[in-house]
C-alpha positions, 0 to 999 in steps of 0.5 A, a space after each residue: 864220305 868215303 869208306 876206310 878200314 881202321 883198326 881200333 884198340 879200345 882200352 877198358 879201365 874199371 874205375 868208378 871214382 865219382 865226384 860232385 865238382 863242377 868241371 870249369 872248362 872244356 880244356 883237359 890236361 891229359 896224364 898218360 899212366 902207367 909209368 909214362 911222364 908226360 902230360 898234354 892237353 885235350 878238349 871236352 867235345 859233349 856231354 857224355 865225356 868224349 875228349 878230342 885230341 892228338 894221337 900222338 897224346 894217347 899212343 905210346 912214346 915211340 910206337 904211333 900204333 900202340 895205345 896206352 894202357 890207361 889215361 888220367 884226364 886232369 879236369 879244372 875243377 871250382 874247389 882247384 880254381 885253375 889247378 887241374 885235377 887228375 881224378 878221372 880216366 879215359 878209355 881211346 876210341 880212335 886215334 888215327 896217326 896219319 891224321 894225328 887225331 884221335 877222340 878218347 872218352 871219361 869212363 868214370 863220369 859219376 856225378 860231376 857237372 860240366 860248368 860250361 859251353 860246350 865247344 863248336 868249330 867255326 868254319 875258318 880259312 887261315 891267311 897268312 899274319 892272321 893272329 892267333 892264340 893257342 890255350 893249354 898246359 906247357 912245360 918249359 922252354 928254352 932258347 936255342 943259342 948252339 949250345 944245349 942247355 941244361 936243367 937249371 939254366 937261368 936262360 930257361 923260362 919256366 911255365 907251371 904245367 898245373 895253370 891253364 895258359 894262352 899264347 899269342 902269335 900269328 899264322 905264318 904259312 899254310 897247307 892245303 888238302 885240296 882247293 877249299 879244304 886246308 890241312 894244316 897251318 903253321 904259326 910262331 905262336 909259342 907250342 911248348 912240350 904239353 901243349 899237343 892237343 890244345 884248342 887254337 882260337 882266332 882273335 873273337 875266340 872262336 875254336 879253329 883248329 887244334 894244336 900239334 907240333 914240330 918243335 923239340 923236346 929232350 927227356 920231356 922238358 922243353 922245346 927249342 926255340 927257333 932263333 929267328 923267331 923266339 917261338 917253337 914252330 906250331 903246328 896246327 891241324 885244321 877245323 877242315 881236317 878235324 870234321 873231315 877226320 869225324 865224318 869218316 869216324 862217323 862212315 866207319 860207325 866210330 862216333 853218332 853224326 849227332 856229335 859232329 853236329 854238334 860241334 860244326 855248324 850245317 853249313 860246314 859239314 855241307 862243304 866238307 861232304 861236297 868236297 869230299 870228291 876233290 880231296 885227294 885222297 890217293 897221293 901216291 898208288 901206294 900211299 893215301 891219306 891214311 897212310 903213315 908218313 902221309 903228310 910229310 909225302 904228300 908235302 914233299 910230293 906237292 913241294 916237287 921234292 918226290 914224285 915217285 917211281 915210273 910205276 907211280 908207286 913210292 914204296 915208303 917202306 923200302 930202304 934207299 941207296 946213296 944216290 936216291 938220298 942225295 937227290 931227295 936231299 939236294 931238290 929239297 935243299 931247292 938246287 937243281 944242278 946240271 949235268 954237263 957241269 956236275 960230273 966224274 967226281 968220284 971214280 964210279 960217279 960219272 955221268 948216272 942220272 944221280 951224277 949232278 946230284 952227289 957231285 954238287 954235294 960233293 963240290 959243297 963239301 956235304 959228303 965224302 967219299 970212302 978210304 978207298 976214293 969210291 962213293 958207292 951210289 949203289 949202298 944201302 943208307 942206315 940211319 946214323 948215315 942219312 942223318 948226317 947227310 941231311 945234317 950236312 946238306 942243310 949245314 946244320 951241323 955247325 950250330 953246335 959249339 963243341 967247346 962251350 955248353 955240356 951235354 949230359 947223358 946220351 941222346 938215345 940209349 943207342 946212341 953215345 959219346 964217343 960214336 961218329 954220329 952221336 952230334 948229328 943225332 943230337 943235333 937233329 934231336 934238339 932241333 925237332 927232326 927226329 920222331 923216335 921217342 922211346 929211348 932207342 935210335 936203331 942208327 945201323 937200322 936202314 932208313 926207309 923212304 919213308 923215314 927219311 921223308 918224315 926227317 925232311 917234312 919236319 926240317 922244312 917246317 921248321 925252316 919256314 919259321 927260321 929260313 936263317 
């Protein structure tokens, strides 16, 4: 495997609760501490109390790179039945963003008995319309009509976080990392707010993959659901990236090989050892596998939405100007203006390699020009701008209904009634666009490439379930 410097942040907590239960099964709920209100899955992966999950579940809420203080692990234990139990804690020893995984381990073992078959991947290439199923603790969740529900509505459909529960669906889309290798696949099995790091299973219920997601959450209640589907967009990282994740932690001395041989068979660990040569692990000169925003640039990369500069750089953490956006926006959308049609439309957009780009939007009513009758192609994008032009693009601004529904409080403490931009963010936020999550929005910060390719990624997730 090939070689990566990580930077690790272990967390040390001196608990010594010990306890005589038998723990009933693999799957965990995960309690962050220290104040944070959410609550998500995890899998217990050996003997010795290490626990496989996404990193988005042990990071804290709006900082990928930060992880949390202290962790509450809630197992099933006999005398709860099939109430979890938040007796233990857990320290992180890796959580790797670009990957969204990361493995933490129970620093209270004590005495209790695993009272079940440890887990083990099978190895697994999805098809589309294969059927699967997805295990762990959800939240409610909520239909999504335009109109934002509140707390209370009748239409919400309620899910007890404290019962381990399975959903069922089918696999609806699938992204290769190289031939052989699949990163991730989509699926309309319901993902609720809680069910991050969940264990996925196939129809024989054998364990291929774990569960992230796309979907929306507000104030950490419920997710969207799609309308074309009924189903939240799931998103779930592959048995392929799982075991190539842990054969690199193994390289960097993280975790024993004899814990990814544990759980994959020799025949799987063989392929992914010998692919390892095809992975394509530089995307971009500056961007690799490891890379925030990975995914999202390798996806728009792959989709011909981006290819980057002369120079084969992106550069995802500059900022971008009015004519950058639009071309990354309209290629997206998958137009392809010509020139000689699309052109003069704004006093200094005339014939400029963007010219077809913004005066395509401009002829689809996306954008408009300023009082002065200028666009100003050259002009920095801040972030409240660039999401109401992807929000117009797209024309998802006209799912909302401003005469019907509430909306009570702010989607950002930024972020209020009474600014222009305040719909569109809460729009791209009840959709799932948006991955600020710790209460502030920064809407006059610039949007870097980065940023706004993140944006794109997750609405074309999200479309590829809805495509209405």
């Amino acid at each position: 495997m090939k070689k990566y410097i990580i930077t690790l942040a272990i967390v040390l907590l001196n608990t010594n609760i010990a306890f005589a239960d038998s723990i009933l099964s693999p799957i965990v709920k995960i309690a962050q501490g220290g104040g944070y209100d959410l609550q998500t899955t995890g899998l217990i992966i050996n003997e010795d109390g290490y626990i496989l999950t996404t990193s988005d579940n042990i990071t804290h809420s709006g900082n990928k790179y930060t992880y949390l203080d202290e962790i509450d692990i809630c197992p099933i234990e006999t005398d709860k039945a099939i109430v979890p139990n938040c007796v233990l804690k857990a320290e992180t020893i890796i959580a790797l963003p670009s990957l969204n995984l990361g493995i933490l381990k129970i620093t209270n073992k004590g005495d209790f008995e695993f009272d079940f078959e440890m887990p083990k991947f099978k190895q697994y290439s999805p098809k589309i319309k294969d059927e699967i199923s997805i295990e762990g603790f959800g939240y409610e969740r909520y239909e999504f009509t335009g109109v934002m529900r509140q707390l209370g509505d009748e239409s919400l459909t309620r899910m007890d976080d404290s019962i381990l529960e399975r959903e069922n669906g089918q696999i609806i889309a699938t992204e290769n990392l190289s031939d052989n290798t699949n990163w991730y696949f989509l699926t309309d099995t319901p993902v609720n707010l809680g069910n991050s790091g969940s264990p996925v299973y196939d129809t024989e219920n054998n364990l291929i993959g774990l569960s992230s997601s796309y979907g929306n959450e507000d104030d950490n209640m419920y997710y969207l659901i799609p309308p074309s589907t009924g189903n939240s967009v799931g998103y779930v990282i592959s048995n392929d990236i799982i075991l190539f994740f842990m054969l690199s932690m193994t390289e960097a001395k993280i975790i024993d090989l004899t814990l990814v041989e544990s759980l994959f068979s020799t025949d799987h660990i063989e392929a992914i050892q010998a692919e390892d040569a095809n992975i394509n692990i530089q995307i971009l000169s500056d961007v690799d596998l490891l890379s925030t925003y990975a995914q999202a640039i390798s996806y728009l990369k792959d989709h011909k939405i981006i290819s980057g500069y002369e120079d084969g750089t992106f550069r995802p953490d500059n900022p971008l100007n009015r004519a950058e956006l639009l071309k990354i926006l309209v290629e997206a959308k998958g137009e392809s203006p010509k020139s000689s049609t699309y052109k003069n439309c704004f006093p200094d957009v005339k014939t400029d390699w963007y010219a077809k780009y913004v005066c395509f939007a401009e002829s689809k009513g996306w954008i408009k020009g300023y009082p002065d009758g200028n666009f100003k192609p050259e002009n920095y994008v801040n972030k409240a701008e660039a999401i109401k032009m992807l929000m117009n693009t797209f024309e998802l601004y006209q799912w909302r209904n401003e005469g019907s529904g509430g909306f009570d409080g702010y989607p950002y403490l930024d972020v209020k009634v009474g600014e222009w931009y305040m719909q569109y963010i809460e729009q791209a936020k009840e959709i799932g666009l948006l991955e600020e999550a710790d209460g502030y929005f920064l809407p006059g910060e610039l949007i870097t490439r980065g940023q706004i390719s993140e944006n794109i990624f997750r609405l074309l997730i999200v479309l590829i379930s809805n495509p209405s």
